[in-house]
KERO-552879 format. One line per 3 residues: number of its first residue (from 1); their letters; for each residue y, z, x of C-alpha. Coordinates in steps of 0.001 Angstrom, whole numbers. Example, Ala and Ser with C-alpha at 12.3 -4.5 7.8 and 13.67 -1.06 7.14 Angstrom:
# residues 2
1) AS) -4500,7800,12300 ~ -1060,7140,13670
# end
This chain:
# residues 197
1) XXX) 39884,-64171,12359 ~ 37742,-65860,9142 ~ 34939,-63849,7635
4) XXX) 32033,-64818,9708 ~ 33897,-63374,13104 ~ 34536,-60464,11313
7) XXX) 30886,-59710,10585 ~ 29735,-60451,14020 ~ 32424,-57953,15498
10) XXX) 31618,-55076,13239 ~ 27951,-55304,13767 ~ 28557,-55031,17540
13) XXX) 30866,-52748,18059 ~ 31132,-48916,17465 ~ 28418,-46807,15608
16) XXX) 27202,-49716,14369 ~ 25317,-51188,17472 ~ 24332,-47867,18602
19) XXX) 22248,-47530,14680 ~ 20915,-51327,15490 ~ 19999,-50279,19053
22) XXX) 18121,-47261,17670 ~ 16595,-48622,14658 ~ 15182,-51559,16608
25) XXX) 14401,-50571,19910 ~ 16794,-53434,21057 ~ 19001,-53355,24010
28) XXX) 23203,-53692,23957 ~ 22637,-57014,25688 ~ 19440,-58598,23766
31) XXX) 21647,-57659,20099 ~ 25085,-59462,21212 ~ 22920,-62443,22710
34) XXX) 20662,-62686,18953 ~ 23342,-61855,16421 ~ 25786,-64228,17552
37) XXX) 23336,-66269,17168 ~ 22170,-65219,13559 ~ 24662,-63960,11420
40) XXX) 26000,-68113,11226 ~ 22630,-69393,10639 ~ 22249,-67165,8125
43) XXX) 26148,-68218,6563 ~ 24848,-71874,6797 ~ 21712,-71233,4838
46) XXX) 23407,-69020,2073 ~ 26212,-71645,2014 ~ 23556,-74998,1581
49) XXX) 21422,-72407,-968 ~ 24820,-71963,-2834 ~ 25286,-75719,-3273
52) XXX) 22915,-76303,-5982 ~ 23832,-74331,-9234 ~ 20307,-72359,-9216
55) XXX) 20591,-71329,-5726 ~ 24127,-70253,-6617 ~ 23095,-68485,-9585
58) XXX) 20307,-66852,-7519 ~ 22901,-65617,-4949 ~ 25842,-64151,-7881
61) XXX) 22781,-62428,-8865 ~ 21830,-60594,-5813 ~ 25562,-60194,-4828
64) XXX) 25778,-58281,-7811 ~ 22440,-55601,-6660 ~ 23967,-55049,-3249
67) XXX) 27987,-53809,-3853 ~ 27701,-50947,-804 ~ 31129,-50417,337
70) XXX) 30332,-47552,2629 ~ 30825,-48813,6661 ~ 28851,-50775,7794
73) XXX) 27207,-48478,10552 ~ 26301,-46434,7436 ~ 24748,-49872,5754
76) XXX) 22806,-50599,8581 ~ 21279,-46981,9023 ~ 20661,-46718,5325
79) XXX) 19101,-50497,5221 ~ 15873,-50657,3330 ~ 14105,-52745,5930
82) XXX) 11360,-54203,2758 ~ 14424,-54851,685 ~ 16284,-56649,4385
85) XXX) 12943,-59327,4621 ~ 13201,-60266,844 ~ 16475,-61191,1498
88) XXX) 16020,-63080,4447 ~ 13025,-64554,2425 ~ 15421,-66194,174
91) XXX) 17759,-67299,2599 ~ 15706,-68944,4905 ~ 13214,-70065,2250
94) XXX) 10565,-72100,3836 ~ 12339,-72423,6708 ~ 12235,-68780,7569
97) XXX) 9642,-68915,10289 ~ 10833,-72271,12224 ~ 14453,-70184,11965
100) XXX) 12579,-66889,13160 ~ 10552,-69029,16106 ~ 13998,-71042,17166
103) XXX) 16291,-67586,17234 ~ 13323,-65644,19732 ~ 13295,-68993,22244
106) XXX) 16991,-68792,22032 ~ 16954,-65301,23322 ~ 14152,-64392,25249
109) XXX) 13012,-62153,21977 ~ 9770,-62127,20289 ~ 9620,-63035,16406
112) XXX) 8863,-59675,15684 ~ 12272,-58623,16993 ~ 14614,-61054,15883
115) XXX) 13055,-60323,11965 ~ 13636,-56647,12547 ~ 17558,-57008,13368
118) XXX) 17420,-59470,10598 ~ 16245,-57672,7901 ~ 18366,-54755,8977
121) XXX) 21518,-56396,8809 ~ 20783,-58565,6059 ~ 21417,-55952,3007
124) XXX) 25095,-55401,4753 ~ 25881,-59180,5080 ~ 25347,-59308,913
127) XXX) 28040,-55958,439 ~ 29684,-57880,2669 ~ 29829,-60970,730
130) XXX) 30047,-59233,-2727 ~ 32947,-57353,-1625 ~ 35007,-60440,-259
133) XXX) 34020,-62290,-3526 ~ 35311,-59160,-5496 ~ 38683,-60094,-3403
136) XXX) 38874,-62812,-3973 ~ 38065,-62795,-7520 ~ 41047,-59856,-8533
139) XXX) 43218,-62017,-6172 ~ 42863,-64713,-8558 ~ 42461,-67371,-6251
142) XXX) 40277,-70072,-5150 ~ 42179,-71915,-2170 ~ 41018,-69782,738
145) XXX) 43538,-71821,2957 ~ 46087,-69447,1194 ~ 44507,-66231,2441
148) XXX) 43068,-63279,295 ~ 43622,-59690,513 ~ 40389,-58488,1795
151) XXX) 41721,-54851,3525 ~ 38828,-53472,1530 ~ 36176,-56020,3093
154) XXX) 37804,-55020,6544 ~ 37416,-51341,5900 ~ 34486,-51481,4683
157) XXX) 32824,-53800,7694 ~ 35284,-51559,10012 ~ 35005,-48148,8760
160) XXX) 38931,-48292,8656 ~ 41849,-50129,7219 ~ 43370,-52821,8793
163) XXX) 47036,-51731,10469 ~ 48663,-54233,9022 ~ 49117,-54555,4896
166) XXX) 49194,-57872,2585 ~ 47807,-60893,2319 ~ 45878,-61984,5413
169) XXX) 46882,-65284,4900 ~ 45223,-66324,8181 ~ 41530,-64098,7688
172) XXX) 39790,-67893,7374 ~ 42340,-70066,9298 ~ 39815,-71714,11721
175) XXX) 41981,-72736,14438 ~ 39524,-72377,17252 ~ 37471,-75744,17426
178) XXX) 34397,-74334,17323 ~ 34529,-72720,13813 ~ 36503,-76106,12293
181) XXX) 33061,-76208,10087 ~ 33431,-73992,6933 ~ 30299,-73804,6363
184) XXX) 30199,-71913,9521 ~ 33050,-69686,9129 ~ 32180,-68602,5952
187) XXX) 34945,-70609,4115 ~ 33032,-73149,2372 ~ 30491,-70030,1197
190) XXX) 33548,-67930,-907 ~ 34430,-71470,-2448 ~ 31629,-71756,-3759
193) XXX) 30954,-67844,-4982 ~ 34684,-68082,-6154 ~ 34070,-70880,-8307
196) XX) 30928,-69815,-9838 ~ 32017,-66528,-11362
# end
């Protein structure tokens, strides 16, 4: 399981859909149909942002304003909704409202919707990120094809521990075809934040 599935899973599962359900008037049904949808549009724009060494910069910067580890049903309940469309803001840059526009014809949504979710999730995804770069950093390693020890990412997108202890050498292996692309599966995006601390 690489970074990207394990974002998507705890934001629909558990407490923390029941908090998205409640905070945006969404259905079960409508979130798993849009965030599916979002959270890798959202890697792929952080990850092309994060190629250029301002947008990089730009990103270290705001990893290092949003370090929640608290679960993330507690993220997404606390989520400063103001603070959640900034972010998105910068993500999305001008193509924010094209993005917005393409995600509600994808699901049936309107654009109103899809930027709530959004900009309630989006403070969590940067914890998220910060604390997997934090891994990855105290791991000392850069080659995420030799797995990191991220047992405090998973508890902290969880709410628990994983069962199993070490190295989860295969937390980015990307054997299913469909996330071969790193800069889907979040691989591509560590590399990057790795190499620029």
């Amino acid at each position: 399981m690489n970074l990207l599935a394990i974002i998507i899973k705890s934001l629909l599962t558990g407490g923390t859909l029941n908090t998205l359900m409640k905070k945006t008037g969404l259905s079960s049904r409508q979130l798993k149909k849009l965030i599916p949808l979002a959270v890798p549009l959202l890697i792929r724009m952080l990850t092309k942002n994060a190629s250029s060494q301002d947008g990089l910069t730009s990103l270290l910067g705001a990893l290092t304003q949003h370090t929640s580890k608290k679960p993330m049903q507690a993220q997404v309940a606390e989520a400063d909704t103001d603070d959640g469309d900034k972010i998105i803001g910068h993500i999305l840059g001008g193509d924010k409202d094209q993005s917005v526009i393409s995600l509600a014809n994808q699901t049936g949504l309107s654009q109103q919707q899809v930027s709530g979710v959004l900009s309630n999730i989006a403070p969590a995804l940067l914890s998220g990120l910060s604390a997997a770069t934090a891994a990855g950093s105290s791991a000392g390693k850069v080659d995420l094809s030799d797995g990191l020890d991220l047992s405090d990412v998973l508890a902290m997108l969880g709410g628990s521990k994983p069962q199993s202890s070490g190295l989860l050498g295969n937390l980015f292996a990307s054997k299913p075809k469909e996330e071969k692309d790193a800069n889907l599966n979040g691989n591509a995006l560590l590399q990057l934040l790795l190499a620029g601390k």
